[in-house]
N, C-alpha and C positions, 0 to 999 in steps of 0.2 A: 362685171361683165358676165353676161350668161355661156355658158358652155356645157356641150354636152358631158363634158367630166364631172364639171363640178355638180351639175344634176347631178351624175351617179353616186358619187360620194354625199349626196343629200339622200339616198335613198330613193331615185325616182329610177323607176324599170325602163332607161332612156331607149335600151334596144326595142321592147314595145311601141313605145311613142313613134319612134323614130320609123318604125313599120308602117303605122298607118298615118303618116304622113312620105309615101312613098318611098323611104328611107332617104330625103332630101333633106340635109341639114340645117342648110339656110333656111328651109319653111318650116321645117319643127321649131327652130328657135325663133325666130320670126312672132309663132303661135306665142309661144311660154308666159311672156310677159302679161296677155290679157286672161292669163289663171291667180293673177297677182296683185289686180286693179282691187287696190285697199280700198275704196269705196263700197265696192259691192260686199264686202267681209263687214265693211261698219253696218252697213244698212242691214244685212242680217242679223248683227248683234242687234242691233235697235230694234226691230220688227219681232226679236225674241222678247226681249225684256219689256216690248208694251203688250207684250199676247197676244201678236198679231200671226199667232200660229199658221195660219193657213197661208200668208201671205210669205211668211220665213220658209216656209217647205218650198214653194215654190225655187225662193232664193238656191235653197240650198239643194233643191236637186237639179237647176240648171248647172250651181259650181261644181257640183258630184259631176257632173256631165264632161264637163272642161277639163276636170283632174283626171277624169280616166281616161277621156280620149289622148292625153297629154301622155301620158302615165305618171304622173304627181303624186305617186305611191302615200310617201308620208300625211302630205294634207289630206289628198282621200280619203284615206280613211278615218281622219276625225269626221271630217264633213259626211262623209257616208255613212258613221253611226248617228250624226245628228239629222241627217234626211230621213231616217228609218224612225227616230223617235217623232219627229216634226209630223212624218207621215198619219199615226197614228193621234196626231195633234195633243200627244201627251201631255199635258200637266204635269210639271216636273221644275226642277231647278237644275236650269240649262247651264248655272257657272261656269263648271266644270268642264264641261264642252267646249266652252266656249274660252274659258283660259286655255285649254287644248289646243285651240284651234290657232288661238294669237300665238302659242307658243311655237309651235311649228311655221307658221307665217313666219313669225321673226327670222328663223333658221334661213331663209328664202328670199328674203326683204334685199339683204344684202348685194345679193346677185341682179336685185332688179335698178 
């Protein structure tokens, strides 16, 4: 079950979050779980690894989008250094990132 504790103790800046969603608990947490929808995390992974660069930027700076407005600190900021390289449609080997990314997921999964 999701709560505003255990976000905190996952590292998410919930007093943030929790601001701009008028400081209403029940709509902050409400929001939380569609930062979490494993599908759209898969389909970035896959639209990375076919090079579908331009297409994963997208992905990944609408979920940059959702983590911040959330304040989903920890995922953020993988996702927000991989929107910044995506940006630049880098050529690169995204693994790394992308292990990053599941890793911190996983930490999260639990709660959903």
């Amino acid at each position: 079950m999701i709560t505003v504790e255990k976000l905190k103790e996952l590292g998410c800046n919930t007093e943030e979050g929790l601001g701009r969603c008028l400081n209403d608990e029940n709509f902050y947490l409400a929001l939380v779980p569609g930062a979490f929808e494993k599908k759209r995390y898969e389909e970035l992974e896959d639209k990375i690894r076919k090079g579908d660069l331009a297409a994963a930027f997208d992905d990944a700076h609408a979920l940059k989008g959702v983590l911040s407005n959330l304040s989903i600190t920890p995922l953020f900021d993988v996702i927000s250094r991989m929107t910044e390289e995506l940006r630049e449609k880098k050529e690169m080997d995204y693994s790394g990132l992308i292990s990053e990314m599941w890793e911190v997921f996983g930490r999260f999964e639990e709660l959903i």
